[in-house]
DSSP file (Angstrom, degrees, kcal/mol; ACC not computed):
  #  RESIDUE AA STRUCTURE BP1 BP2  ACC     N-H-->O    O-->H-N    N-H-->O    O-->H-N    TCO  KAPPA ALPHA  PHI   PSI    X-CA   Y-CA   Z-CA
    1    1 A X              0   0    0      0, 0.0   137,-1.6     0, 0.0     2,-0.7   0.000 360.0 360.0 360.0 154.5  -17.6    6.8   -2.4
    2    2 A X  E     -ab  38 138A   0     35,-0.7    37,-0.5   135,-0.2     2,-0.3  -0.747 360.0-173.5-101.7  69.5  -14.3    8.4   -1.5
    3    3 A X  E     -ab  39 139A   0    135,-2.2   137,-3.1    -2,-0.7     2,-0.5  -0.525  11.3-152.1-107.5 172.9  -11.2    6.1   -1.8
    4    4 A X  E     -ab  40 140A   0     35,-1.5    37,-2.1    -2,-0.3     2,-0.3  -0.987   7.4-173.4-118.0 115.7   -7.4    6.6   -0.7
    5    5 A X  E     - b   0 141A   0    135,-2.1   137,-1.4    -2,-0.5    37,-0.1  -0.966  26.6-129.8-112.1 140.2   -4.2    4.9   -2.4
    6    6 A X     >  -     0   0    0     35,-0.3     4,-0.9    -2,-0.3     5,-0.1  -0.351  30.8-114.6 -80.5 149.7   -0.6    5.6   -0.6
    7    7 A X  H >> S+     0   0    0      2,-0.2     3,-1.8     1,-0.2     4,-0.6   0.909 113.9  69.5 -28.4 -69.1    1.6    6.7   -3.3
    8    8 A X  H 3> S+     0   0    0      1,-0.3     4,-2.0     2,-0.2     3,-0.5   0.738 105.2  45.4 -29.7 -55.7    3.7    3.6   -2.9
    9    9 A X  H 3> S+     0   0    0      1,-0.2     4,-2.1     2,-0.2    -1,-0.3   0.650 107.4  50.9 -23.1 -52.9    0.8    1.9   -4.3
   10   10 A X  H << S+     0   0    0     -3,-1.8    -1,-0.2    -4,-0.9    -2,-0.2   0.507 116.7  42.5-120.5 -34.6    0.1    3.9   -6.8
   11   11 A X  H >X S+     0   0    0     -4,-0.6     4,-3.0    -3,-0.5     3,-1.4   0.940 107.5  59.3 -46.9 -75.2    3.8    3.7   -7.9
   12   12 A X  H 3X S+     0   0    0     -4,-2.0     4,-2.6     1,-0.3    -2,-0.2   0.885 109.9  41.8 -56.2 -56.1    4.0    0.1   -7.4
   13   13 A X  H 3X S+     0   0    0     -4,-2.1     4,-1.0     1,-0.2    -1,-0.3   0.706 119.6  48.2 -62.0 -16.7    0.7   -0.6  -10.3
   14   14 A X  H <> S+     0   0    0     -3,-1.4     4,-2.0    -4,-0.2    -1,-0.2   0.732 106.9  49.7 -94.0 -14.5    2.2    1.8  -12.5
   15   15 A X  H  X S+     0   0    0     -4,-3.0     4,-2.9     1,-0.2    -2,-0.2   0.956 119.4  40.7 -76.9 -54.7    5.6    0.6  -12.4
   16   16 A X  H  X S+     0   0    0     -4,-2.6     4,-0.5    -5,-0.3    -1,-0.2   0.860 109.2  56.3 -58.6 -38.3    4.3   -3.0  -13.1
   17   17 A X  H >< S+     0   0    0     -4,-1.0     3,-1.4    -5,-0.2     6,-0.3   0.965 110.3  51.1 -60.9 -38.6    1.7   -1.9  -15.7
   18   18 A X  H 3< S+     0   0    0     -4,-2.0     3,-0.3     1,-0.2    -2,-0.2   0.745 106.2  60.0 -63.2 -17.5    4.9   -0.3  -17.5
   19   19 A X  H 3< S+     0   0    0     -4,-2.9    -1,-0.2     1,-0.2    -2,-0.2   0.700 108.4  34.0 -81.3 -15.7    6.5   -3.4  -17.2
   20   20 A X  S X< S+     0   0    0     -3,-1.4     3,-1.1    -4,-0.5     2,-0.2   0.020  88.2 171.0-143.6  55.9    4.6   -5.5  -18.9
   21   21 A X  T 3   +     0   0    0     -3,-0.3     3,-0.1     1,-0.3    -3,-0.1  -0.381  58.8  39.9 -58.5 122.9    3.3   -3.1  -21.7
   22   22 A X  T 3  S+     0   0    0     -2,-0.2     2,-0.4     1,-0.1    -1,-0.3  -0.498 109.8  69.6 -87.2  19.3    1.6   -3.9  -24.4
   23   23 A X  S <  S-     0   0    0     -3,-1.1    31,-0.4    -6,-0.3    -3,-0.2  -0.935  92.8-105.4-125.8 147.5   -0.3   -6.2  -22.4
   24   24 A X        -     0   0    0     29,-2.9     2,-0.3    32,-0.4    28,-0.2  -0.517  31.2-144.9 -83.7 158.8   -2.8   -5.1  -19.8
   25   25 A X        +     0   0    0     -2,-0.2     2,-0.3    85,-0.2    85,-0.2  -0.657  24.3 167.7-107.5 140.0   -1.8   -5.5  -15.9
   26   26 A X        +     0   0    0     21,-0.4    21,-1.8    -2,-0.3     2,-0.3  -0.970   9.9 143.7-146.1-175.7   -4.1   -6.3  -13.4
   27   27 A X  E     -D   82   0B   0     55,-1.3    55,-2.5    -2,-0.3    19,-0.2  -0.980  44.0 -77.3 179.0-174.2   -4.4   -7.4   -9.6
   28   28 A X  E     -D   81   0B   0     -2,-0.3    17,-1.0    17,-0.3     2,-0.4  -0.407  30.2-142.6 -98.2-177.4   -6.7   -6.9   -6.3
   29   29 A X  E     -DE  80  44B   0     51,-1.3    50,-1.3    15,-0.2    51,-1.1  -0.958  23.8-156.7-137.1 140.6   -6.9   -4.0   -3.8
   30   30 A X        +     0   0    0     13,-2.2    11,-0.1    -2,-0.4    46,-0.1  -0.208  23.5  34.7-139.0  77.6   -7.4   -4.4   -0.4
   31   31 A X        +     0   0    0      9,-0.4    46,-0.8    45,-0.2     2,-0.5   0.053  61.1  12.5-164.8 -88.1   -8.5   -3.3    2.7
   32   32 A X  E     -C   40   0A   0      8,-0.9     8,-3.0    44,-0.1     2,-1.1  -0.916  28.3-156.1-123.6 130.1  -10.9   -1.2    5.0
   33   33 A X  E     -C   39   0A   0     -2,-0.5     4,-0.3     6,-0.3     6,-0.2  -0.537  32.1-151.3 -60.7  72.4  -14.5    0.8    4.6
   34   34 A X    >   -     0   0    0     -2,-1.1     2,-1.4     4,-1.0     3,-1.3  -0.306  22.0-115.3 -58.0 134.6  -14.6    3.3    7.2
   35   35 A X  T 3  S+     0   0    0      1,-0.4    -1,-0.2     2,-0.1    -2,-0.0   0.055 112.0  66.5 -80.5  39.1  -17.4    4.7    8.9
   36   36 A X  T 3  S-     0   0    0     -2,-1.4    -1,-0.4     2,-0.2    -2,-0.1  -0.016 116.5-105.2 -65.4   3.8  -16.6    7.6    7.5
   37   37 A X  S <  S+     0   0    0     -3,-1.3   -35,-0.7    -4,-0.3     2,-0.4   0.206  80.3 120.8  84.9 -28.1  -17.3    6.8    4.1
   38   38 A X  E     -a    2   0A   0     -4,-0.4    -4,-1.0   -37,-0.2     2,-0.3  -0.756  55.2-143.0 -67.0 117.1  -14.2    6.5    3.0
   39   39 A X  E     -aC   3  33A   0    -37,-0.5   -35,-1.5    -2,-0.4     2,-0.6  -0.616  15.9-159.4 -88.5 120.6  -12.5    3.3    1.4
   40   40 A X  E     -aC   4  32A   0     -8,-3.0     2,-1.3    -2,-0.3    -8,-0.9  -0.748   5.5-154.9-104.4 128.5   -8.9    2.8    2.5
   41   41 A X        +     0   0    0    -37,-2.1   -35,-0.3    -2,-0.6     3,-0.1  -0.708  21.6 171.4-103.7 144.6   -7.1    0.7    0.2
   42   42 A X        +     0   0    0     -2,-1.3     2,-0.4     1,-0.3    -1,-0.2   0.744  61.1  20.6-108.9 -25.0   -4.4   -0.6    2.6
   43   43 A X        -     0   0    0      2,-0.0   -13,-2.2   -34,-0.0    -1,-0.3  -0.990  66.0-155.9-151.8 127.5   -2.5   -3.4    0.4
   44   44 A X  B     -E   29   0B   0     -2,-0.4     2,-0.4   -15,-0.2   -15,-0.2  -0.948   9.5-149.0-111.4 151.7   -2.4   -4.0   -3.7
   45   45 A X        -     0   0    0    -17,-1.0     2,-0.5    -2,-0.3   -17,-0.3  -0.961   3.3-149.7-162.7 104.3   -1.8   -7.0   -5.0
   46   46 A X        +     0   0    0     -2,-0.4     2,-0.3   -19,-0.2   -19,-0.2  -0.941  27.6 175.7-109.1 133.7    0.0   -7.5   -8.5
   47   47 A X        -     0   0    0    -21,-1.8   -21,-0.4    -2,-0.5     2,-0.1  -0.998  31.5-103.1-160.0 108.1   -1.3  -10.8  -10.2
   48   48 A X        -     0   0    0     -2,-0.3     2,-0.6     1,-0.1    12,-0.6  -0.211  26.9-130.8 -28.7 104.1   -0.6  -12.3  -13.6
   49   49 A X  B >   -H   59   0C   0    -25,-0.2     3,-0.5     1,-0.2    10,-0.3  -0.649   5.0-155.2 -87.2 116.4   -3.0  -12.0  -16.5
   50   50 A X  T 3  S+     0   0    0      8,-1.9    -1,-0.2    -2,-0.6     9,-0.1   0.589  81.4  72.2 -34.7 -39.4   -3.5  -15.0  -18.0
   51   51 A X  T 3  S-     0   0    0      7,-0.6    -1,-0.2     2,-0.1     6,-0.1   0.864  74.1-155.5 -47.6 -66.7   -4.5  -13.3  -21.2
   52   52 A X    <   +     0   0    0     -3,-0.5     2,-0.3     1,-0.3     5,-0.1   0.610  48.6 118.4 104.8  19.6   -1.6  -12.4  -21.8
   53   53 A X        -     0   0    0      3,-0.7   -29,-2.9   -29,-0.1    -1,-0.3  -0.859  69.9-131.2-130.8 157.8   -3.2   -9.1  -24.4
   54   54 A X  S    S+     0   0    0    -31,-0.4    32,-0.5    -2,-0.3    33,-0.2   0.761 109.8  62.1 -51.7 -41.6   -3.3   -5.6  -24.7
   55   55 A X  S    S-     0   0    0     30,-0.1     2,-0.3   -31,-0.1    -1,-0.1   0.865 115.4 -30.4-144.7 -75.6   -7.4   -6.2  -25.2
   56   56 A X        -     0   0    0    -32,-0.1    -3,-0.7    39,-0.1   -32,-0.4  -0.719  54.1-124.5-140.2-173.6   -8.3   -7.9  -21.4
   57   57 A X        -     0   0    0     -2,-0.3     2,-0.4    -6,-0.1   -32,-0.1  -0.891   5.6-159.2-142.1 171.3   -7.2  -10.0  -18.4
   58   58 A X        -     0   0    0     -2,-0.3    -8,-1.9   -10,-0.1    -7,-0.6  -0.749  38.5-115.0-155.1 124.0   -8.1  -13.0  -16.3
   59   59 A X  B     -H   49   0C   0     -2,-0.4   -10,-0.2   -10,-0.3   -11,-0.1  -0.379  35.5-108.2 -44.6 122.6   -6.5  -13.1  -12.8
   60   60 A X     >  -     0   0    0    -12,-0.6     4,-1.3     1,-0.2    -1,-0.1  -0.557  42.3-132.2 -66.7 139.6   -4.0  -16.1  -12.6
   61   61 A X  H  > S+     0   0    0      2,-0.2     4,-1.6     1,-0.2    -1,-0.2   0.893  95.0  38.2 -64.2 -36.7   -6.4  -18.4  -10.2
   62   62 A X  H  > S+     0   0    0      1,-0.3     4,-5.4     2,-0.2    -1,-0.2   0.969 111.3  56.1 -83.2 -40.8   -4.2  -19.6   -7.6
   63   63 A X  H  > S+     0   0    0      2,-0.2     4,-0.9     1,-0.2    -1,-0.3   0.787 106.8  53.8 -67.4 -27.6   -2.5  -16.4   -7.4
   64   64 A X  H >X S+     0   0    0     -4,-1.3     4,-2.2     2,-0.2     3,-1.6   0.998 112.7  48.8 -35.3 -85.1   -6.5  -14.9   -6.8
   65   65 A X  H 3X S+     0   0    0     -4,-1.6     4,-2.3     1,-0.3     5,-0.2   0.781 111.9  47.4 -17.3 -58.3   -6.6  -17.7   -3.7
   66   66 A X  H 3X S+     0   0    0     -4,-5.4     4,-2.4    -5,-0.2    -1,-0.3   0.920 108.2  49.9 -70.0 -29.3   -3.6  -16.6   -2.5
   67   67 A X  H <X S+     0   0    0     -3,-1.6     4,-1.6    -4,-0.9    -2,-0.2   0.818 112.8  52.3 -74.6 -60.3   -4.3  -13.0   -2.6
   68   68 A X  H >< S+     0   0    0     -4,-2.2     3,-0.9     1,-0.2    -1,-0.2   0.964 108.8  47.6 -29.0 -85.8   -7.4  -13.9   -0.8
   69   69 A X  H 3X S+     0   0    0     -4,-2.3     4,-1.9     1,-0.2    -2,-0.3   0.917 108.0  55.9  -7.1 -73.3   -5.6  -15.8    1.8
   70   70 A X  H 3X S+     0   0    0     -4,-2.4     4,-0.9    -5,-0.2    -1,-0.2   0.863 107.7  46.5 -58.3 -26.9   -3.3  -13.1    2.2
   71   71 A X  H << S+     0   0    0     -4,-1.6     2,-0.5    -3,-0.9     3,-0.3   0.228 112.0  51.0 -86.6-135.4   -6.1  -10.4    3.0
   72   72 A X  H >4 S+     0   0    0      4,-0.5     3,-1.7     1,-0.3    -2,-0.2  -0.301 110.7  54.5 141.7 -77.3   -8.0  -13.0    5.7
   73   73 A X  H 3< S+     0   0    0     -4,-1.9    -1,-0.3    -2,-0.5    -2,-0.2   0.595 115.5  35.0 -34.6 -36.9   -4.3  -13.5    7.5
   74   74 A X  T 3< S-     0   0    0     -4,-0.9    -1,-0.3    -3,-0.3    -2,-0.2  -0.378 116.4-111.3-130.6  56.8   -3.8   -9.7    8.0
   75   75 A X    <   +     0   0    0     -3,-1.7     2,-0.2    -4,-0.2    -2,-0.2   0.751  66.3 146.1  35.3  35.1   -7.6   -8.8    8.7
   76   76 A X        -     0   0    0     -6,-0.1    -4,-0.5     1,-0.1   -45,-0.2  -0.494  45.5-134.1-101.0 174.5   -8.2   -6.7    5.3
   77   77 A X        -     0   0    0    -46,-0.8     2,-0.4    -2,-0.2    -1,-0.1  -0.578  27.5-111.0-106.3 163.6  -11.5   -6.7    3.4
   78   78 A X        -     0   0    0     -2,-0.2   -48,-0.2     1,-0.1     3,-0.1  -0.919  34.1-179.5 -99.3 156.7  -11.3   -7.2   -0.8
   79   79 A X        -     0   0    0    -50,-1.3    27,-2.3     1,-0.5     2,-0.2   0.272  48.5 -79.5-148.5 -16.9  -12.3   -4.0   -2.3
   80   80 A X  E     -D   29   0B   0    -51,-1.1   -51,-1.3    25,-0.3    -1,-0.5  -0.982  43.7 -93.2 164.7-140.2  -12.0   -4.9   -5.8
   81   81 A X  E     -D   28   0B   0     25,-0.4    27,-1.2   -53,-0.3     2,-0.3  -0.702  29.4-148.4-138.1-157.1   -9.4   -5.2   -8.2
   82   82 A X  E     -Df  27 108B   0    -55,-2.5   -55,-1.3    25,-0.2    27,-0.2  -0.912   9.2-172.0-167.5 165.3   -7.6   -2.5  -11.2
   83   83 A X  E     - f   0 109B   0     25,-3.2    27,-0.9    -2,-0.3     2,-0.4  -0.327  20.7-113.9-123.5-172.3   -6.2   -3.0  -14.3
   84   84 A X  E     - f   0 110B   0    -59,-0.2     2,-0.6    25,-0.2    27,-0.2  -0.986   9.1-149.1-143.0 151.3   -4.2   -0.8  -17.0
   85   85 A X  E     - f   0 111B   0     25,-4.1    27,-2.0    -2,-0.4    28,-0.4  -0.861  14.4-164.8-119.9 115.2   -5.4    0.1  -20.4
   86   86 A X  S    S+     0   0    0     -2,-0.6    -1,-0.2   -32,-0.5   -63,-0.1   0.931  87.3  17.9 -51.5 -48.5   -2.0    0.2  -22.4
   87   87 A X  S    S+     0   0    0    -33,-0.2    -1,-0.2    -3,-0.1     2,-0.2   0.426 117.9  52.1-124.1   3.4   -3.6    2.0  -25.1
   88   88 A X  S    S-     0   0    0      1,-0.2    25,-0.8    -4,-0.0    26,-0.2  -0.536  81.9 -74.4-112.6-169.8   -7.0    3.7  -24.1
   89   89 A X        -     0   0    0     -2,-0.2     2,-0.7     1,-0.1    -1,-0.2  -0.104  50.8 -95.6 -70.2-178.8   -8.5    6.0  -21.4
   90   90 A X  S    S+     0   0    0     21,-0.1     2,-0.3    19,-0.1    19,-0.1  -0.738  85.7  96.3-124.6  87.8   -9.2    5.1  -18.0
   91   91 A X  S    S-     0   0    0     -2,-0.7     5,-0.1    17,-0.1    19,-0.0  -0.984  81.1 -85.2-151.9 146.5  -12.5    4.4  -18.1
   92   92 A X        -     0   0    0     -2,-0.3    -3,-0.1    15,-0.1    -2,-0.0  -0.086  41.4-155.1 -41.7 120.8  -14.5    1.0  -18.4
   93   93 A X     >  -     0   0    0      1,-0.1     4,-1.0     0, 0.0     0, 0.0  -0.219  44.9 -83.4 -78.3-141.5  -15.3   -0.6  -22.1
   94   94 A X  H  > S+     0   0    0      2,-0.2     4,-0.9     1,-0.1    -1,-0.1   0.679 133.2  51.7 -93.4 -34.7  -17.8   -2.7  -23.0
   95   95 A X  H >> S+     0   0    0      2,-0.2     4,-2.7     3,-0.2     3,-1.4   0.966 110.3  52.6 -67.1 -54.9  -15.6   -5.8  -21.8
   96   96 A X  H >4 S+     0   0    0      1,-0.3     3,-2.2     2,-0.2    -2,-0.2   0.780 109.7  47.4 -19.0 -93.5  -15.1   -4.0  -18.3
   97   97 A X  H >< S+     0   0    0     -4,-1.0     3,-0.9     1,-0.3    -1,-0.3   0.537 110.5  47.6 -14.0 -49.5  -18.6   -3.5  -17.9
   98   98 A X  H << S+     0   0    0     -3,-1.4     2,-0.3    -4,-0.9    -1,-0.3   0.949 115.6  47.4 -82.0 -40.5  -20.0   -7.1  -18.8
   99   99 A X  T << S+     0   0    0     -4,-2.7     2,-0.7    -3,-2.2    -1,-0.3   0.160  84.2  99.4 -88.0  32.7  -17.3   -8.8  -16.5
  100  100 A X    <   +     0   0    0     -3,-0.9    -1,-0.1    -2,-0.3     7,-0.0  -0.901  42.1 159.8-130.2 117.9  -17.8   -6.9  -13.7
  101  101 A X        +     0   0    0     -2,-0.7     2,-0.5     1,-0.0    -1,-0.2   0.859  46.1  80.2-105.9 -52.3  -20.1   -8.7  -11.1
  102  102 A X        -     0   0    0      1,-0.2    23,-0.3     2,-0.1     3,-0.2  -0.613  51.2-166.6 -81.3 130.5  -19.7   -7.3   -7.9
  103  103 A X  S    S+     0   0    0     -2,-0.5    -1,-0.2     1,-0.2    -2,-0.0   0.343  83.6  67.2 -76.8  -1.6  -21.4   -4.1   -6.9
  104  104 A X  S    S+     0   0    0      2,-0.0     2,-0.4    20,-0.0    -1,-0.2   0.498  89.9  73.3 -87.9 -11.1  -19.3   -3.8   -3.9
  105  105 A X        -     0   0    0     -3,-0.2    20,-0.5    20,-0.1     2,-0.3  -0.701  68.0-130.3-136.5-166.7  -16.4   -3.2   -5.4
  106  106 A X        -     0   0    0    -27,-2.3   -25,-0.4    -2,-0.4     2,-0.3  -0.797  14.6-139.0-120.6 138.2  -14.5   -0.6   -7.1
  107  107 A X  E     - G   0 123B   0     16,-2.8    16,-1.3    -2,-0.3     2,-1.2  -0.735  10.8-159.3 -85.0 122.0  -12.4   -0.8  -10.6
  108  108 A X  E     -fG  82 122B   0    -27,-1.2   -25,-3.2    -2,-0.3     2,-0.7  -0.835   8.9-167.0-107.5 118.1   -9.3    0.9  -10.7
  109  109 A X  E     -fG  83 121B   0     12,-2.2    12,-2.4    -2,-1.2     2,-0.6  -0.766   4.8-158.7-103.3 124.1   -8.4    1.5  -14.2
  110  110 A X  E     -fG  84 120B   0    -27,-0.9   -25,-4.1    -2,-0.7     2,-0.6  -0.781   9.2-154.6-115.2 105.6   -4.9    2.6  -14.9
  111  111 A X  E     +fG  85 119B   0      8,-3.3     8,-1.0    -2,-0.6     3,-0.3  -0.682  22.0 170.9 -94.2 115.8   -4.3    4.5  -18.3
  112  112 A X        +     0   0    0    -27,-2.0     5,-0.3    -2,-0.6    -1,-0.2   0.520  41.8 114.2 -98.5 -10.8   -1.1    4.5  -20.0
  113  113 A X  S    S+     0   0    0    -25,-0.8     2,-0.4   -28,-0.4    -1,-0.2   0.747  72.5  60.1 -62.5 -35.5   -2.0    6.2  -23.4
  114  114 A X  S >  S-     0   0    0      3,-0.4     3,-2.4    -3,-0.3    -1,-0.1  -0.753  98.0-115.6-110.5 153.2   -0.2    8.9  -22.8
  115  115 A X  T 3  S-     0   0    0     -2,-0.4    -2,-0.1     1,-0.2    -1,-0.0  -0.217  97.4  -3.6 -57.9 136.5    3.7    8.5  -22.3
  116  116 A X  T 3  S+     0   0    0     -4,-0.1     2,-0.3     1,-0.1    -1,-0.2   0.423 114.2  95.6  62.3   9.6    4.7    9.6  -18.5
  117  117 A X    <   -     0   0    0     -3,-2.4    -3,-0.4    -5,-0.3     2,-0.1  -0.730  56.7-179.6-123.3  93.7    1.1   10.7  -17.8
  118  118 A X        -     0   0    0     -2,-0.3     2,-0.5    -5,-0.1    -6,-0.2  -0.424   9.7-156.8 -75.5 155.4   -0.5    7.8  -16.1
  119  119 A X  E     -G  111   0B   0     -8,-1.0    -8,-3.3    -2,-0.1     2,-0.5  -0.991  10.5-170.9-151.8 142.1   -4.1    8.0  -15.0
  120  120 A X  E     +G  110   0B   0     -2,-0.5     2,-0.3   -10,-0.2   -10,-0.2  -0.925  10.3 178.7-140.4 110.6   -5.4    6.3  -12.7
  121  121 A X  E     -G  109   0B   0    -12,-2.4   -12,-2.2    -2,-0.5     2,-0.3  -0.846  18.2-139.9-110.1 134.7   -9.3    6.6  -12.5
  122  122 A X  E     -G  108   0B   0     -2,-0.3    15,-2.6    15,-0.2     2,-0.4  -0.817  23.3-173.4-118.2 145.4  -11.8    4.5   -9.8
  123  123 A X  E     -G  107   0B   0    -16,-1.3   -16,-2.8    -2,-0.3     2,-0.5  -0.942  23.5-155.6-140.4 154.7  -15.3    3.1  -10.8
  124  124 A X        -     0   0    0     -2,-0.4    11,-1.6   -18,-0.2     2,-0.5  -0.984  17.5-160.9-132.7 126.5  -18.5    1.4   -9.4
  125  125 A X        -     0   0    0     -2,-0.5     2,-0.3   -20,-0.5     9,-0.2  -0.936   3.9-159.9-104.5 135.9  -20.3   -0.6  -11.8
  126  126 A X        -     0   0    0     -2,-0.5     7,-3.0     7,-0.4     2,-0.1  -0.945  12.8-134.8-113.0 115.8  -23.7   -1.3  -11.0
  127  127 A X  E     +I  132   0D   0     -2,-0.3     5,-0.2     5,-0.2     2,-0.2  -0.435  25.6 173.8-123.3 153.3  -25.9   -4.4  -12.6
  128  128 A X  E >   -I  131   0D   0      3,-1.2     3,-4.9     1,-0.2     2,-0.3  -0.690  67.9 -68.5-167.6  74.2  -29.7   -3.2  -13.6
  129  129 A X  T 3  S-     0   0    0      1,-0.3    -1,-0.2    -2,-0.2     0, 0.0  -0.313 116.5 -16.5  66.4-126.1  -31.2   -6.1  -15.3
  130  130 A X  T 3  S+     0   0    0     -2,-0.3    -1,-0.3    -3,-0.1     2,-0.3   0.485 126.7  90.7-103.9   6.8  -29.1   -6.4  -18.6
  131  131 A X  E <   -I  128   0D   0     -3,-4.9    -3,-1.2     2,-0.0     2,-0.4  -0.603  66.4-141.7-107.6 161.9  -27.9   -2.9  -18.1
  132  132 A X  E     -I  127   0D   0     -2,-0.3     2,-0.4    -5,-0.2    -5,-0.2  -0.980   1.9-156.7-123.4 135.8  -24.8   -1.4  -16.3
  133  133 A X        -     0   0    0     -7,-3.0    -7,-0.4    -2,-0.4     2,-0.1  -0.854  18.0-169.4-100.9 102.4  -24.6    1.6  -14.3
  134  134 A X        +     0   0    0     -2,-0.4    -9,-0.2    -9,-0.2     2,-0.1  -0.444   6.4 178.7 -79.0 140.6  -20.6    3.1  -14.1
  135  135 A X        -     0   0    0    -11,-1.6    -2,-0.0    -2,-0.1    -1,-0.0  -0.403  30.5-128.5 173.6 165.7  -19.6    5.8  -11.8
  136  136 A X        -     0   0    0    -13,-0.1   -13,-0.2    -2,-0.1   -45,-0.0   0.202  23.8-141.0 -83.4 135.5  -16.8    7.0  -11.4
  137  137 A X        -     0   0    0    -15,-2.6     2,-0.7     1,-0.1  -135,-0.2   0.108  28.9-102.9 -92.1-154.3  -15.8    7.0   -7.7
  138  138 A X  E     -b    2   0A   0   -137,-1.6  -135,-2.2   -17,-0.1     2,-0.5  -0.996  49.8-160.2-130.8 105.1  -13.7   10.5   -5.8
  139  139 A X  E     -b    3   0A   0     -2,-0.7     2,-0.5  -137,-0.2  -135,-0.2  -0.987   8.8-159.4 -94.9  93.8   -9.8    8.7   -5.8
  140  140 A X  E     -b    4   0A   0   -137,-3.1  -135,-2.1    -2,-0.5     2,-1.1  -0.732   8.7-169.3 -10.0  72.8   -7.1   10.1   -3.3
  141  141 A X  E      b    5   0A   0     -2,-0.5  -135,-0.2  -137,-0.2  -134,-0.1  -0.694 360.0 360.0-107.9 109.5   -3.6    9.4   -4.0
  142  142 A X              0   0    0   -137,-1.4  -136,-0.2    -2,-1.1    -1,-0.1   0.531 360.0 360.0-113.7 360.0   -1.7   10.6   -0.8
């Protein structure tokens, strides 16, 4: 699949992951599948990790709910969520992988390791029994 993040976006999750560095950042994405194939993400959503580590996240709940909420109100779809890895690549671990439930929607992993070159990489994880299948989806930032 093919997805699209405005700049602003793209800005907006890296500014925030840099803001609360050493710990990873995460929130939701949101918006339309077009029948073109193409995934639009229309709205992001920055949302507290509970965790409060470098290591993983948990989405503050209510701030999930609202998020939720917010997409219903202005007719957007959820489309997944993304995250930052302070200090690795931008690719799933082992944690990704096991907490990652839905097969509809896409991981955006945002990689800080190296200074002033963020990368920001999109995934579909796939469930096979006890196995997971990753891959890594064609991401647009226009």
């Amino acid at each position: 699949m093919k997805i699209t993040i405005s700049r602003e976006d793209f800005n907006r999750i890296y500014e925030h992951a840099l803001s609360v560095r050493p710990e990873e950042a995460c929130g939701l994405i949101a918006g339309e599948d077009r029948e073109s194939g193409i995934r639009v993400i229309e709205k992001v959503y920055i949302l507290t990790n509970t965790d409060h580590t470098n290591e993983h996240f948990t989405i503050d709940p209510k701030e999930q709910l609202t998020a939720i909420k917010d997409m219903r109100a202005n007719g957007l779809k959820p489309l997944g969520n993304w995250h930052s890895h302070p200090e690795s690549p931008s690719r799933p671990s082992e944690e990704d992988k096991k907490l990652a439930n839905d097969s509809k929607a896409s991981y955006l992993i945002l990689s800080l390791m190296e200074e002033g070159n963020p990368v920001l990489n999109a995934f579909h994880i796939e469930s096979h029994g006890d196995e997971k299948t990753v891959r890594k989806e064609e991401l647009l930032i226009i």
